[in-house]
N, C-alpha and C positions, 0 to 999 in steps of 0.2 A: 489509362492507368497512371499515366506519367506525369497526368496532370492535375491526381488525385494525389497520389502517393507520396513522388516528392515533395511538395510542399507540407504534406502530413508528417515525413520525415525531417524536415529541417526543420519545421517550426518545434518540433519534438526536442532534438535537439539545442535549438535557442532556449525554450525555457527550461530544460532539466540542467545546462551548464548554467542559467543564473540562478535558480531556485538552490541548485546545489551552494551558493554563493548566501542568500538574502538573509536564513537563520544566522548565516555568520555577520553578516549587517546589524539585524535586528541585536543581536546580542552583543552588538558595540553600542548600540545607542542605548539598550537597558544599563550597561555597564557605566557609559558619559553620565545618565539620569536626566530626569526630566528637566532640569533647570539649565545644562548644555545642553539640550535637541536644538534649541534653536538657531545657536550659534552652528551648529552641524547643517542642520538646514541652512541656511546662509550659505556657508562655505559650498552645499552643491548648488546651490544657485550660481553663485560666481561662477564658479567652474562651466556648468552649463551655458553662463553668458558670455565663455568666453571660448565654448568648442563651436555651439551654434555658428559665428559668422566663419571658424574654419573650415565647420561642416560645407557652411555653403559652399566656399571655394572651393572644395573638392568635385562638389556635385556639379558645379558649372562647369568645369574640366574633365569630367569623370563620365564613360560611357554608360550608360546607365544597368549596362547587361553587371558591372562591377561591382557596384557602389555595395550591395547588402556585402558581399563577398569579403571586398577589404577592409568593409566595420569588422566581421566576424576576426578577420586573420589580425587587425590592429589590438583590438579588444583580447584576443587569446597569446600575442605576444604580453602586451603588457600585464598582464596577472604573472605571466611565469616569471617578469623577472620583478613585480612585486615579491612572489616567492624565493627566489634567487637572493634579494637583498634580505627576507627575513632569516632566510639557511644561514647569511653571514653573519648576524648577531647585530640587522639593523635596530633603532631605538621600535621596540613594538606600540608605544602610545603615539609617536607620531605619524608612521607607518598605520598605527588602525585606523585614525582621522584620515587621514590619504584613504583606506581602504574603504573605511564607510562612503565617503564622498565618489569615490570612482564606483562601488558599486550601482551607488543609486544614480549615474549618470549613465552608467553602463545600460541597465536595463531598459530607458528611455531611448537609447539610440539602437541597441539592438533588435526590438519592440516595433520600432516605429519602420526603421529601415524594409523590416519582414512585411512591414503591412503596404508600403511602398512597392514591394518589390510583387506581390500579392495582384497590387492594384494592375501592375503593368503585365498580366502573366492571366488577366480574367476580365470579361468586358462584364455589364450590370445583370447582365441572366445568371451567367456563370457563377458570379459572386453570391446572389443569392442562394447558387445551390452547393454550391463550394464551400464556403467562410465557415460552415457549421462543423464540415467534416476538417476542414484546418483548424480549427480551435477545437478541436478534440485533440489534435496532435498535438498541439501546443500542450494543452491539459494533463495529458499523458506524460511529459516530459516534465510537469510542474510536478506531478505523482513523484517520480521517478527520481528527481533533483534531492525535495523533502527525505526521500526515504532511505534515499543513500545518506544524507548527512546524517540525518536519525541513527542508521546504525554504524558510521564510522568516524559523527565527531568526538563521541567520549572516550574513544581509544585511540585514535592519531591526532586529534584535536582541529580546532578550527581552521589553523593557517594551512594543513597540508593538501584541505581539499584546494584549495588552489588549482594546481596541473590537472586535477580532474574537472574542473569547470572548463580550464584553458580548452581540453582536448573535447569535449562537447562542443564548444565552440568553431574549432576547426574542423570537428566533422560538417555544422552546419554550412561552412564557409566552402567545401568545397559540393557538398549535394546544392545551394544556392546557384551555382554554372549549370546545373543540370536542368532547370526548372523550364518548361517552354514558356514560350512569350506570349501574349494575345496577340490573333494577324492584325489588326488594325493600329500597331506601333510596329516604328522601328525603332529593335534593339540595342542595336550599334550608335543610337543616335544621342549626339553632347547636350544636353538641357542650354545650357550655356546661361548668359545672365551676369548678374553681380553678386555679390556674397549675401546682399542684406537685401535682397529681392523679398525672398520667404515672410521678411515683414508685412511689408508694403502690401502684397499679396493677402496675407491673411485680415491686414486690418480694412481695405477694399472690396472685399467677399463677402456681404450679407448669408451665406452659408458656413462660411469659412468663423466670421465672427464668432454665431452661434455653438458652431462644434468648440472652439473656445471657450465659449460661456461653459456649456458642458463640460472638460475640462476643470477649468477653475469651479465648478461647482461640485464635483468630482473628489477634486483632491482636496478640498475643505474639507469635507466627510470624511476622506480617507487620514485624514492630519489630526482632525479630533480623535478617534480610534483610534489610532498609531500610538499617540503620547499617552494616551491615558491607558492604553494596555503594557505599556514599555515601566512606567511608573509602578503597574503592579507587579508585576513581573524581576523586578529586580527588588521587588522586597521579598519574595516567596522564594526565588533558588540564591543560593552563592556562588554554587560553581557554576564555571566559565562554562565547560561541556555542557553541562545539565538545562542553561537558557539554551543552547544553540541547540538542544536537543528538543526543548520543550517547541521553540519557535518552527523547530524543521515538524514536529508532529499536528500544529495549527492548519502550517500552509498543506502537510499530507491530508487532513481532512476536511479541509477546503477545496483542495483540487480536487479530489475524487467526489465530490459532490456535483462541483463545477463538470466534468466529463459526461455524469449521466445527461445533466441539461442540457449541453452542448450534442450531443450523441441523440438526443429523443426530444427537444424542445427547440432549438437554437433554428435549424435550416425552415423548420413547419411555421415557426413566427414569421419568417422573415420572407419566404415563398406565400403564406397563406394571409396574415394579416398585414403585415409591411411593416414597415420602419415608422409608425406612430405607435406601435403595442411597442415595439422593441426598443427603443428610446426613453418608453415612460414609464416600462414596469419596474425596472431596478430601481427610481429615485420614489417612485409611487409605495415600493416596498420597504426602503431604505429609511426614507421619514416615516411612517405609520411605527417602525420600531423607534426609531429615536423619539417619538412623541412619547411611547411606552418607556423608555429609557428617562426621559425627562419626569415623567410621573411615577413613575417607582425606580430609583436612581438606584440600581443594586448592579456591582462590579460583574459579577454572572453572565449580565446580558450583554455584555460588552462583547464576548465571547461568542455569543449569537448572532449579533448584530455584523463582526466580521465577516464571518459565514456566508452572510446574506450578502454584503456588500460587495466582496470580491466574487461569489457563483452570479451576483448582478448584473460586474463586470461585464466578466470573463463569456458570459451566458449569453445576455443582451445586446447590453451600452457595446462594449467594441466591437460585433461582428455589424452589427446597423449602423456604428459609427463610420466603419471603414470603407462599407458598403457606398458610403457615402462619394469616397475619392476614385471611385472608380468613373464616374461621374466628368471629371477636371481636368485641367492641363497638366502635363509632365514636370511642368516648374510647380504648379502648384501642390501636386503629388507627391514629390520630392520635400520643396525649399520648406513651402506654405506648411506642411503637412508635421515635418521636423521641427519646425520652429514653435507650431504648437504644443507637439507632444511634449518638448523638453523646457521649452523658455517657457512659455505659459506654465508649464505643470511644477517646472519647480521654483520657478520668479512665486507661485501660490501659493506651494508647501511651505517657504520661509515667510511671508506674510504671514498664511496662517498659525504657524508655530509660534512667532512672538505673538501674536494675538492672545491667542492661549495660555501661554506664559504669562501676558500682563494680566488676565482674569485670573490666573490662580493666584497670581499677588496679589490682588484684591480682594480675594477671598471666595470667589465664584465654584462653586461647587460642581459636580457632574452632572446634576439635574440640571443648571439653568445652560453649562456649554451644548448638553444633549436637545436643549429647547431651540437654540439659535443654528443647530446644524440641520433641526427638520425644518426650519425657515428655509436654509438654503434648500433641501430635497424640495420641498416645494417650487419654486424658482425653477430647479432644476425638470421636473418633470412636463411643466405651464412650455419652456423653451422646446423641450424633447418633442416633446407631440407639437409642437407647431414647425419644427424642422422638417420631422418626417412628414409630415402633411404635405409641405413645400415638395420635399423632394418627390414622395408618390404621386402629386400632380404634376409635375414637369415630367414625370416616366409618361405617367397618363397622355398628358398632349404628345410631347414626341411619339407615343404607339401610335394616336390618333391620327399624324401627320404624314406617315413612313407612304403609306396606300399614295399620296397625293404627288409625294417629291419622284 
């Protein structure tokens, strides 16, 4: 039970305190409009480039039983006294550009940390039968995050959920101590290395690349969607409350779609077909509508096509992705593992954001950016299935070898 539960509780946790957080994200950057996202993106890029090599340093000093532990307890001070300095009548426009940018680093590092911490706590059986029932918790706590701001940002407004994310956070921070370990690590034991290891590692790793490519083919998709619904969205509400309401009732019906999957689709893919179905159905899915998006370019589907993308996610691509590091070394687990989730994913988002920006100055319309993002789903799904291929044949020979050694 202990080794069901709590992780279904903390990850519960992890995402109901950012979810509770992301409408109020998303409603700064309809608020900034589509012509600053990119400069916003930018700014978490930096920011990312510049926590990545302190991350490392931590992690090569830091026992590993800790590391998710002190993200959570760093991450839940720093919101309180973001909140702290807005109680005092800090400036709120440069305080929301601070905020937007720490949230969306935030969620990469607390995200990423969980699925680290996952990998060292479940050898490759386990994980398969596992990752499905921990991304329901997760799921649940996306539920949960959405629906609380849904019904208490229009009467206390956006900046107070703050201390309520903080303390979701520190719940997960201390159920993370409680999680058991898999027997074949030690706990207590220092990764050690250099800061900028996690590079080196990821761009050496013919697996590790791939899950990058994925990734950055990933967050393309997710960046054309993003801006183009941020765009519509601040032409339709004026008030502040009323976006961060509409954005917190998206992500509520998103997740709770995403929970069925996970709950009755998620563990049977990934026990029954393996990780070449689960890799390739979300980008397989994701371009067939963007081709439909490209050919009847109506703002509607946009709306759909979220849906799809994120229950893809959340369904698929990460429980197969993760599944993956279960696999690797404890530096690569860690350094390799962070460096991609955060430096690859958002060095991407701002690329791809001015990209976008310079096609809407040119006049490119939603059908032809809808045309170039099923290019990359394409791309994307060609890698997917030849990853998991790799990986179920190398499970394959090691079962085949076990009898021998």
């Amino acid at each position: 039970m202990r080794r069901a539960v709590l992780p279904f509780l903390t990850f519960f946790c992890v995402l109901c305190g950012y979810f509770v957080l992301r409408p109020v994200r998303d409603e700064i950057g309809a608020r900034a409009g589509i012509e600053n996202l990119p400069w916003l993106f930018s700014a978490t890029f930096v920011a990312t480039l510049l926590l990545v090599p302190l991350f490392g340093w931590i992690v090569s000093r830091t026992k590993r039983r800790v590391i998710a532990t002190a993200t959570y307890v760093v991450c839940a001070v720093l919101l309180l006294l973001t909140y702290t300095a807005l109680q005092q009548g800090a400036d709120l426009v440069a305080w929301g550009v601070g905020l937007f940018v720490g949230i969306s680093v935030l969620n990469l590092f607390i995200i990423s940390v969980f699925w680290s911490l996952m990998a060292d706590s479940y050898d490759e059986g386990e994980a398969r039968r596992f990752y499905g029932i921990v991304a329901v918790g997760g799921t649940a706590g996306a539920i949960a995050g959405p629906a609380l701001t849904a019904l208490l940002a229009p009467k206390i407004g956006p900046m107070n959920l703050l201390p309520i994310s903080a303390t979701f956070l520190g719940l997960a921070a201390v159920l993370s101590l409680l999680i058991p370990r898999r027997r074949d690590v030690v706990p207590q034991q220092k990764i050690g290395g250099n800061i900028f290891a996690g590079i080196g590692l990821a761009l050496r790793s013919p697996i590790l690349r791939r899950v990058a490519l994925i990734i950055i083919c990933y967050t393309t998709v997710s960046t054309i969607l993003y801006m183009e619904q941020a765009d519509i969205v601040k032409q339709a509400f004026s008030d502040s409350g009323e976006r961060t309401r509409y954005f917190a009732l998206i992500d509520l019906v998103n997740n709770s779609l995403t929970v069925a999957v996970q709950a009755l689709i998620t563990s049977r893919v990934l026990t029954r077909f393996g990780l070449r179905v689960a890799l390739t159905a979300h980008p397989a899915l994701i371009g067939t509508g963007l081709i439909a998006l490209a050919m009847f370019p109506r703002l509607a589907l946009i709306a759909v096509l979220q849906v799809i993308h994120r229950v893809g996610e959340h369904g698929f691509t990460r429980p197969g992705r993760e599944v993956l590091f279960t696999a690797v070394t404890p530096e690569e687990r860690f350094k390799a593992k962070n460096f991609i989730d955060t430096f690859v994913y958002r060095g991407n988002d701002a690329l791809v954001a001015w990209g976008i920006g310079a096609l809407h100055s040119a006049g490119a319309g939603l059908g032809s950016i809808a045309a170039l993002g099923a290019l990359v789903a394409g791309g994307w799904a060609i890698n997917g299935y030849t990853l998991g291929g790799k990986h179920e044949d190398a499970v394959k020979a090691k079962a085949e070898d076990a009898p021998a050694v």
